[in-house]
Structures are given as structure tokens and as C-alpha cells.
N, C-alpha and C positions, 0 to 999 in steps of 0.2 A: 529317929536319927538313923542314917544307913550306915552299913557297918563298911567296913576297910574292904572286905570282901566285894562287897556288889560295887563301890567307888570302885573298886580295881575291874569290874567287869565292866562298866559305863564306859572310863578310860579308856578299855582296848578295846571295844567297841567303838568308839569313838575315833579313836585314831585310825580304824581299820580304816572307817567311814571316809577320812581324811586323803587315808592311802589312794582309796578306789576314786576319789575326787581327781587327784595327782595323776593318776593314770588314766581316767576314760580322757581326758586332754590329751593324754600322749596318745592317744589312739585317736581323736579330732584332729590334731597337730598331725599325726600321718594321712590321714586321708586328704587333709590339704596339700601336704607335700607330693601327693601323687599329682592331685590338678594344677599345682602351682608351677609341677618339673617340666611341665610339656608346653608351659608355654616360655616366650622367650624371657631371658634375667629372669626365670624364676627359681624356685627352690635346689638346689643341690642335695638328694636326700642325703650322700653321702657325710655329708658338712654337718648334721643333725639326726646323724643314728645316735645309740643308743652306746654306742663306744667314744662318740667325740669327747674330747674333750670340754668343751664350754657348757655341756649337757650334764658331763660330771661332774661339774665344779658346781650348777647350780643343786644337783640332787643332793651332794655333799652337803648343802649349806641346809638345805632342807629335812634333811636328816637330823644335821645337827641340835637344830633350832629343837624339831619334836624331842629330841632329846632330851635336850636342856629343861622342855617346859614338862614334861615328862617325868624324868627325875622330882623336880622340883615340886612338882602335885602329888607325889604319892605322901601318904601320909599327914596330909592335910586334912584336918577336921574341916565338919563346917561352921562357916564364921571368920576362916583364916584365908586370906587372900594368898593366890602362888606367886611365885615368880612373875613379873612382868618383861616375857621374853621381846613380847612384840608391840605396838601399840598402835590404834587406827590412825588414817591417816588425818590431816588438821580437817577441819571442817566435820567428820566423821560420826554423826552424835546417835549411832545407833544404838551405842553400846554405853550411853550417858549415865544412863540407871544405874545404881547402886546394887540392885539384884542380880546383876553381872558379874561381879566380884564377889559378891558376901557369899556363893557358893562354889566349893573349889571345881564341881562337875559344871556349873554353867559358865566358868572362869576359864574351865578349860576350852572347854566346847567353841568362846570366844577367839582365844588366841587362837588356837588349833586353825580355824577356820580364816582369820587372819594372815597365818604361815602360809596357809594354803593359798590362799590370793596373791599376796607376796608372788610367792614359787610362780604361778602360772602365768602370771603378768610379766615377770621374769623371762619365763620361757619364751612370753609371744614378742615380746620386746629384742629381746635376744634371737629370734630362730631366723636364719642366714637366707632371708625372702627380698628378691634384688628389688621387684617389683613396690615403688611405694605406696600405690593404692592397696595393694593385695596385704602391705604389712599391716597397713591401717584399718583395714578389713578384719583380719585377724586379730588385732587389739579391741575393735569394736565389740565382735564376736565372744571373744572372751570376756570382756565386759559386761557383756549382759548375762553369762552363764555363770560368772563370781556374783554379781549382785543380788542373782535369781537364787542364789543357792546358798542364801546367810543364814543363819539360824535366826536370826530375830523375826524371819516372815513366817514361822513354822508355830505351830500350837505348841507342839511338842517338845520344842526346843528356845521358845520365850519365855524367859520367868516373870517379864514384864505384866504378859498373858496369865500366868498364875498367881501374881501376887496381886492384881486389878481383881482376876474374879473371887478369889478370895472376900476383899475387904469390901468389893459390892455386894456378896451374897451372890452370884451368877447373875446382878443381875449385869454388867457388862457382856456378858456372852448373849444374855438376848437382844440386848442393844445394839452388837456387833450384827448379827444375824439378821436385826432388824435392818441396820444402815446397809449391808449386802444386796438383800431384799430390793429397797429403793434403787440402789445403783444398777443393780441388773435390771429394772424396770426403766431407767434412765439410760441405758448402755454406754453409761460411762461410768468411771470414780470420782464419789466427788473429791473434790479441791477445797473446797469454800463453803461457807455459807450462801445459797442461791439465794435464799427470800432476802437477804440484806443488801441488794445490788439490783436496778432495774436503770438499764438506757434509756436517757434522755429525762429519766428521775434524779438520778445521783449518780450517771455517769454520760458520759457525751454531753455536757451543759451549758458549754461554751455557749451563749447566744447567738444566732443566725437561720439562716435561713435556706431551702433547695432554692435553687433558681434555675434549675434546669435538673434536666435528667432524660436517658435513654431507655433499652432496654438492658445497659452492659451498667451504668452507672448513672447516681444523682451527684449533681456537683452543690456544695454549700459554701455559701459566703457569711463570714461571721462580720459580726456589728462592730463598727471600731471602740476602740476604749479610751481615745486620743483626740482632743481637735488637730493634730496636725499628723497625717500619715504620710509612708512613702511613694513617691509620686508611680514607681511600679509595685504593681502587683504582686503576691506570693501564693504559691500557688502549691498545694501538698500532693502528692503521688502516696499512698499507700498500698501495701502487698493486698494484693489479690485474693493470700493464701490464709488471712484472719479480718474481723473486723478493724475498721480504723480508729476505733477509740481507744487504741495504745497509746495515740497521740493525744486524748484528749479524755485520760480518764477522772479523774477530779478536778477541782478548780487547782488546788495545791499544786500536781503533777502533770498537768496540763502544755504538751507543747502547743498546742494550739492557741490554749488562753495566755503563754509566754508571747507568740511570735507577735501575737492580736496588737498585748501590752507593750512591745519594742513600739508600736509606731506603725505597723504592716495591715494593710488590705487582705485578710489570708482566705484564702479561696482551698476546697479539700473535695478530693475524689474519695467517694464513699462505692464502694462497688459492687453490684447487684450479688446475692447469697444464690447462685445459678441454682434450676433446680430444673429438671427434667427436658422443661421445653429450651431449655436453652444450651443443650450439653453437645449443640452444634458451634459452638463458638472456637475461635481459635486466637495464636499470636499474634496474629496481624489483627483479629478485632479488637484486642485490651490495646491494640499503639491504635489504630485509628480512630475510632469510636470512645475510647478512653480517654490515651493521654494524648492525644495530639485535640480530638473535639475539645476539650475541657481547656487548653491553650489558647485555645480559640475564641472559647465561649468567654474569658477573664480580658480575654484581648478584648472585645466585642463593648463588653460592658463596662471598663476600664479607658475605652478611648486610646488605647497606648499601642506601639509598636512590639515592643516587649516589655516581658513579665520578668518574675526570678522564680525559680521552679525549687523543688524537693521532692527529693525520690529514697522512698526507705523498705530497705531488703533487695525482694522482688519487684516492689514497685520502682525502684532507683532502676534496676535493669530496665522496666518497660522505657521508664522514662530518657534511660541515654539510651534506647532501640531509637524511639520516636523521635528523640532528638537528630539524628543522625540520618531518617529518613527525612525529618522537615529538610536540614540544610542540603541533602543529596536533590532536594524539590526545588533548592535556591532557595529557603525560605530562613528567618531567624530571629525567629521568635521568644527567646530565653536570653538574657542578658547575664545571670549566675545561675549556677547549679552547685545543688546540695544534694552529696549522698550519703546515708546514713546506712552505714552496713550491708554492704553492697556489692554483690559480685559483679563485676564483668568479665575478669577473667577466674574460668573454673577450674584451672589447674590441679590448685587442692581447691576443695570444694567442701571439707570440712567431713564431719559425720554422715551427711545423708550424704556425699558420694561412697559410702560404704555399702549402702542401698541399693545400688544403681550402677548394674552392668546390663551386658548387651541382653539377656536372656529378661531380665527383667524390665527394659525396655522395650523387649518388641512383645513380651506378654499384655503391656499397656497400650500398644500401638495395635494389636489384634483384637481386644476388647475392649476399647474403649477408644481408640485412635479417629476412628471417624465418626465416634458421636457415641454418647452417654457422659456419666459421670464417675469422679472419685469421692466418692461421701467423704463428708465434714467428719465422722466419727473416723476412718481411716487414717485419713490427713494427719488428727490430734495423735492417735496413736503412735505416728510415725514420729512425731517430735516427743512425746511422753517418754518413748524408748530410751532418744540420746540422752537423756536426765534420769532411768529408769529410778536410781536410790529417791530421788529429790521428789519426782513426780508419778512415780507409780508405787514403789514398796512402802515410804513413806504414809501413802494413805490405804495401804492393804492393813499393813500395821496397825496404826492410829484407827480409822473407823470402822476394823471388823475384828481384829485380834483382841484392843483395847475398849470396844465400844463408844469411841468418842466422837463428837461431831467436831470438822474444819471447823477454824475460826474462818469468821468473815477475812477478804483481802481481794481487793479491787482488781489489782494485774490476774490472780488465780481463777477467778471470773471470766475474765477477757480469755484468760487460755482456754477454758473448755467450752467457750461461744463458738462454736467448731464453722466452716463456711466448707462448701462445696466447689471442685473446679472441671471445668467442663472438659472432656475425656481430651479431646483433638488438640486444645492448648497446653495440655499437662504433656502429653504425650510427646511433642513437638520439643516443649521445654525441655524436660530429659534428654530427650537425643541431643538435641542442639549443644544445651550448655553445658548440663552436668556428665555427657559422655562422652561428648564428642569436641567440645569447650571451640565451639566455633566461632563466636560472637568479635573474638578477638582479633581474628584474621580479618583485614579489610577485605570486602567484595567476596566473601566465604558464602553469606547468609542473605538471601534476596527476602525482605520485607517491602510488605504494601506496593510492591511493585517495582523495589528500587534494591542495589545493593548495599548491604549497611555498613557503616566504616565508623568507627568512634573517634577516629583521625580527624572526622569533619567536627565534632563538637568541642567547638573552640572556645565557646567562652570559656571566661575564670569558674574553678571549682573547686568548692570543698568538700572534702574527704575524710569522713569521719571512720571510726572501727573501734570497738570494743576488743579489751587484751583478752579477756578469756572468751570471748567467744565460739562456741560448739559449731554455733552453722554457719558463719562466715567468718573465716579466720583472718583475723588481725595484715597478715603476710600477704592473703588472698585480695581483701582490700585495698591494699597498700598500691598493687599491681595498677587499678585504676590510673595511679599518676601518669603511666607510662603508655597509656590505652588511649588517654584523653588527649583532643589536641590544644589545650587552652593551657593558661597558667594554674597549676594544683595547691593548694594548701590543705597539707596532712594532719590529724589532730587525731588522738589516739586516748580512748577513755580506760576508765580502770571497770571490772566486773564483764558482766557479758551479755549476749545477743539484746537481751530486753530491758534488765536491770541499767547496763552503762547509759544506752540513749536515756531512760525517763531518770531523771537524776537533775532534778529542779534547785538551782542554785540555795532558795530557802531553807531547805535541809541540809547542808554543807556536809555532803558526803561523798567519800571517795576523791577522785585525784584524778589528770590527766597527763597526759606530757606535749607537749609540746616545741617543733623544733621548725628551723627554716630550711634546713638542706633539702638539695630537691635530688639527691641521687637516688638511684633504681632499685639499689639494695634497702630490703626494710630493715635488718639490723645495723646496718650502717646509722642508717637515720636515728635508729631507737639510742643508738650507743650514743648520739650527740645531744639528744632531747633534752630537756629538765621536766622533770615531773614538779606540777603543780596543784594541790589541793585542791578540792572544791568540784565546783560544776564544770563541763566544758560548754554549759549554755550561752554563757556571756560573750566568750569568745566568737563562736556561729555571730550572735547578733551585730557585735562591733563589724563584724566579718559582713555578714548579709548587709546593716546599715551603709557601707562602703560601695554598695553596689544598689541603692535605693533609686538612684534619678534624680532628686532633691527628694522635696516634702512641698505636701498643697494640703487645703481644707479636707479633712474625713468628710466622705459623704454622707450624705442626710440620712438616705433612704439605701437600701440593698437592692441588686440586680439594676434592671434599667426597662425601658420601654418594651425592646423587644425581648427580656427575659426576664421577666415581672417575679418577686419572691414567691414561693409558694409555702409549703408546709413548712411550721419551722424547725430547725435544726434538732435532734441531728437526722430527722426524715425517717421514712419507711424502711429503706433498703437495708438499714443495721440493724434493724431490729427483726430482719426474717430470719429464721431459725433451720437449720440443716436438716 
């Protein structure tokens, strides 16, 4: 048992620790202040010196707090829980364990550390930055240096970590050292259980077939589930920037095997995992060669004039790009559009515009702008960041501090199936949307040979977005209605970027809202909505069913004459590895 003595040297140890945490920010926070003054609406240092007022009031409070929990821990045995000055915030279960509290030094060590996040997020929230990307920048920033810097990722400072290898005998710490070992030979963390999960075994299973394919993409047509389908076609877009069996990862969560089961002919762009020889590709090859061939190819083998389309994220963008090149060609071929999460305008742009300024765009335009690649491991990294508690500390924790292995989980699989994107397209895309948010402007941006206008894509659309959404924010989406020239329906899911869309009515989870105002402002809209329970699948389908054509006999057989089925679903191209 330690005595009162060495608790008292822990404590001020520890608080020091807390102090110099507090303070190297205020020395980040000024080095910002200098870059942020010279440019315009940016910082005012004078407004966040060290005399302001708003600066004192938050140190006061700060103060105070260590104080309180301060007092409050001395002379606490161990066994005896202190004060609870501060508490994580909801969702927060780093500190779930019971060995967190039952000693007054790791109890402290918690909260302490907790003030201290508190304060600093305070500070970035608070400091007087006109600019809004640059405050958002700065939140971000701080976000990963409070998450990077908890005590539960540290040997030292986890009791979780000592009370595990305790009651293994060590052996946890070799187990940890072992799962290390593997992930450095993997150059990733794992997430998952890998051996529990294999494409086109127990995930991608939907039945069908390639019926065609390039060198950018295979297109696959699944088998109806229906004698009577819609008389047009549907036709999936997915991102570029991961595999597509987000959409079709079990039978249960399957949008794919939903849209099949509505009654739909569903047609899906699966898109080639580039790899070296192909890192000559660009914007205009994913709309030509991509989404407009693949319009083409459904037309073809459909007999129809037009389809109904679906574009989700990134792939929603190609697809109103190529929309808006077809109709500038006089051509119109899409009767509805679905987009699910989906920027077109990049205003805010969410987290990764916090990624991406000019220096860091023309770094990818000098190495990589006319040909190469961004590895699939970078890609993942990049989005692992904006969830760093969720998707990185979480399994530093768990499978090397704790020695434990991920449970199996299908979505967590699908995240670390990493895909590569070829240098000239990415590079383009930065500029264009995320720094320069051109896409928006008619006649701004010349594609495939034409200027592009999203004024020309007229049909009816709907417009989906997830509330908590990190990489395409809810507001951001919203903006589509006002971009698009066709009539909008706005539908607005609960949870975020990946969780809200896969949300299969079976499992009655989560809630949506829903409203008919078509005004500009999106809290306007939100404020009139009614939130509704359940899935927003059903709603898409009544939605899409509305916009079918009629209904004729499901066909017999897949593809047709001149695009005979080949391999069947879900084909080669998702299953090449980065």
C-alpha cells in the first residue's frame, strides 16, 4: 500500500504533467495566431493574449476544477473513490473499468486529464479565428492531440493494462506484443477478425453476375427476386475511394439485396482497385468510362430509354458530374436520381477539408498529379484519423496494451479492405472540389469536353444525409437541393457517414426525419421535420417505386446478346487487394 507521502508526489506530479499539457497548446495556439494574422479575417493576437479577458475566465475555471478535484483526492486511501469533478463525455467508455476509480491516483490521473481536454477544446472553440475553415482546422488539430494524449493508451498509465496482466500471469502482454508483431507485418491495425470474413463467401452474396467490364470498372447485374420488376432499370454508383460491398455486405444489411427485393433490375459499378499501370487515370475517365459507359451498358441491355440511377458519397458526385455532361451532350438518360451522402457543394466539406489547403494540394499535384498513386493504406489512415478514439486508440488499447483479439464485424472488415486512387484523379478532385468547391458554379469546370452545370440535371431527386456525419455533413448535403435543377426530396437519417445509410428496416433502428419544405436553409427544414423511427429504406423504395416506368416480367436470363454474363458476382475487381 503507498503511503500519503508518495500519493502526494504522484498527484503533483501529475498535475504538473497536466499544467505543461495546458501550456504546450498555448504555445500551438500562438504559433497559429501568427499564421492565421496575416492572412485576411484571421486571428487578432491582441483579442487572445494572455491578458484577455475570455482567456481568463477560461483559466479561472480551470484552475478551479484542479482544485476542487485536488482537494478532494488528498487523503484518500486506496479503495475510496474522489470527487467526481468532471465526467466523460456520453458515448465515452474509455474509462468504463472499474480500476479507474477504485484507485484514488488512477482516478485522479482520469479526471485530471479530462479538465484538461475540457480546457483546451474550450480554448480552440473559443479563440477569436474569423476564418471558418481555419477554426475547424484547429478543432480538428486539437482533437487528435487530446485523444493521442489519454492515459488509457499508455502502459504506464492503464490499470486496465495492469490488472489484465496480472490475472493472465503476463500472459496478456505477450499476446499484446504478439497482435503488434502481426499488424506491423500487415501495416495496418487490425479492426476485426480477418479469417471470419471472405468476399463473395459471406460477403458480396447477393446473386449475379459481371456483364461487362473495362480497365476503370466491371458492371454486375443481380438476378431478380420477383416475377414482376420495374420496367426501368437501377443502376448503383459507388465511391471510388473503398470497395462496394458497403452496399452489399450481408444478406440481412444488404442495400443491394433490399433494392433487388423492392421489385428493381439493380445493375452496380464495382470499380477496378488501380494499381500501378493505371495511376494514369483521371476525373474525366471515372464519368466516361465509369458512370456514363455503365448508363449505357444498362440502357443497352434493358432496351429502355432511361434508367434510375444511384450515387453514394464520391460516387454520387461522379455521377451528377456525368449527369450534367450527358444532358450538356443533349442526351437523358436517368429518369431519378439518388444520392446518398453526397457533396456537391464543398463549402464545408466536413473533416477532411481540414486536410487540404493549398500547400497540401499542390504537394499531390507535384507527385502524384500526372501519374502514380495514393496507397489504399494512406487513404484508410486518413479516415481512421477523423474517428481516431473509435478506430485507432480503441485497438492500440484492446489488442496490444490488453492482448485481446477484435471480435469478428462485417462493416470493420469492409473499412480496412483499403483501395488505391490514381495520382491525376485525386489530385484534380482536391483542387476542384475540396479547395476550390468549383463543381458548384455553372460553366466553372469543363468535363469530358463540355462545361458542367448541375442546373442541367433535371430529373427528380433524392437526397439523402446522415445527422452526425464526420465526412459529409448533413448542412453540406442539404445544399444539393439548391444545385440540382429537378424537383428534391430531402430525407435526413440518425447516426453517421456509414452506420445511417446501412440501417435495414429488419433491425428497427435509429429514426429519420422527415419533412416537405423545399426552402434553402437546412435548419429551417430541420426545425419543421418530424422525426420518425425506424429505417429510412422504405421511404427511398416508395420513393424510387414512384419513378419505376410501370412493371413487366423479371427477366429470365442476365446481360443479353451483346453483353453475355460472365463471372459471377461479385467478380474479380473487389476482391484485388491494395
Amino acid at each position: 500500500m503507498s503511503s500519503p507521502l508518495d500519493q502526494n508526489a504522484a498527484f503533483q506530479a501529475m498535475f504538473q504533467a497536466g499544467n505543461a499539457m495546458a501550456q504546450g497548446f498555448n504555445q500551438l495556439l500562438a504559433e497559429q495566431q501568427k499564421k492565421l494574422s496575416a492572412a485576411p479575417g484571421g486571428v487578432n493576437p491582441a483579442a487572445w493574449s494572455a491578458e484577455s479577458d475570455a482567456l481568463k475566465s477560461l483559466q479561472q475555471a480551470w484552475i478551479a476544477q484542479h482544485a476542487q478535484l485536488w482537494q478532494g483526492m488528498l487523503g484518500k486511501a486506496p479503495g475510496q473513490s474522489g470527487p467526481q469533478v468532471v465526467a466523460p463525455e456520453p458515448g465515452d467508455k474509455r474509462f468504463d473499468h472499474p480500476a479507474w476509480s477504485e484507485s484514488p491516483v488512477y482516478d485522479y490521473l482520469r479526471q485530471a486529464y479530462l479538465i484538461n481536454s475540457e480546457y483546451i477544446k474550450r480554448m480552440a472553440d473559443e479563440a477569436p479565428v474569423a476564418d471558418g475553415q481555419a477554426k475547424t482546422r484547429m478543432r480538428f488539430m486539437t482533437r487528435q492531440m487530446i485523444d493521442a494524449m489519454a492515459p488509457s493508451n499508455f502502459l504506464a498509465t492503464n490499470p486496465e493494462f495492469v490488472q489484465k496482466a496480472i490475472e493472465t500471469k503476463g500472459e496478456s502482454i505477450q499476446q499484446g506484443i504478439q497482435n503488434l508483431l502481426s499488424d506491423l507485418e500487415k501495416g495496418r491495425i487490425s479492426m476485426t477478425d480477418d479469417s471470419a470474413f471472405e468476399v463473395g463467401r459471406n460477403l458480396a452474396v447477393t446473386p449475379g453476375a459481371v456483364v461487362f467490364e473495362n480497365e476503370l470498372m466491371q458492371l454486375i447485374q443481380y438476378s431478380p427476386l420477383s416475377e414482376k420488376v420495374a420496367a426501368r432499370p437501377f443502376l448503383m454508383v459507388p465511391p471510388c475511394i473503398n470497395k462496394f460491398y458497403i452496399l452489399d455486405l450481408q444478406p440481412e444489411n444488404s442495400v443491394v439485396r433490399y433494392a433487388v427485393e423492392q421489385g428493381n433490375t439493380v445493375f452496380l459499378v464495382s470499380w477496378k482497385n488501380v494499381q500501378a499501370d493505371l495511376g494514369h487515370l483521371t476525373w474525366d475517365d471515372y464519368i466516361e468510362r465509369g458512370a456514363l459507359t455503365a448508363i449505357k451498358v444498362v440502357q443497352d441491355i434493358c432496351k429502355v430509354d432511361q434508367i434510375n440511377a444511384l450515387g453514394f458519397c464520391v460516387g454520387g458526385t461522379i455521377l451528377g458530374s456525368a449527369l450534367s455532361v450527358a444532358s450538356l451532350r443533349g442526351e437523358n438518360p436517368v429518369a431519378s436520381l439518388t444520392l446518398l451522402t453526397t457533396l456537391l457543394d464543398f463549402a464545408d466539406s466536413g473533416e477532411i477539408g481540414c486536410l487540404v489547403d493549398e500547400k497540401a494540394v499542390q504537394l499531390r499535384e507535384a507527385t502524384i498529379g500526372k501519374g502514380g498513386l495514393l496507397k489504399g493504406s494512406e487513404l484508410a489512415q486518413v479516415f481512421s484519423a477523423l474517428r481516431a478514439n473509435d478506430l485507432i486508440w480503441q485497438y492500440v488499447v484492446g489488442n496490444y496494451l490488453k492482448g485481446n483479439k477484435p471480435p469478428a464485424f462485417d462493416l470493420l472488415y469492409w473499412n480496412s479492405d483499403a483501395t488505391n486512387l490514381p495520382g491525376p484523379f485525386l489530385a484534380w478532385y482536391l483542387r476542384n472540389m475540396y479547395l476550390e468547391n468549383n463543381l458548384r458554379v455553372p460553366g466553372k469546370l469543363e468535363m469530358c469536353g463540355v462545361k458542367a452545370d448541375l442546373g442541367r440535371v433535371g430529373m427528380p431527386a433524392f437526397v439523402y444525409a446522415s445527422r452526425e456525419d464526420h465526412i459529409v455533413p448533413w448542412k453540406s448535403a442539404y445544399l444539393s437541393r439548391g444545385l440540382l435543377g429537378g424537383e428534391t426530396t430531402f430525407v435526413l437519417g440518425a447516426s453517421g457517414h456509414i452506420a445511417g445509410v446501412i440501417n435495414p428496416p429488419t433491425k428497427n433502428k435509429r429514426s429519420h426525419w422527415l419533412g416537405d419544405s423545399a426552402t434553402a436553409n437546412a435548419d429551417e427544414w430541420f426545425d419543421a421535420a418530424t422525426e420518425v423511427k425506424g429505417s429510412w429504406w422504405p421511404v427511398w423504395a416508395k420513393w424510387l417505386a414512384s419513378h419505376n416506368g410501370g412493371e413487366v416480367a423479371a427477366r429470365a436470363k442476365l446481360g443479353s446478346k451483346a453483353y453475355p454474363p460472365g463471372e459471377p458476382a461479385p467478380g474479380r475487381y473487389v476482391k484485388e487487394k491494395a
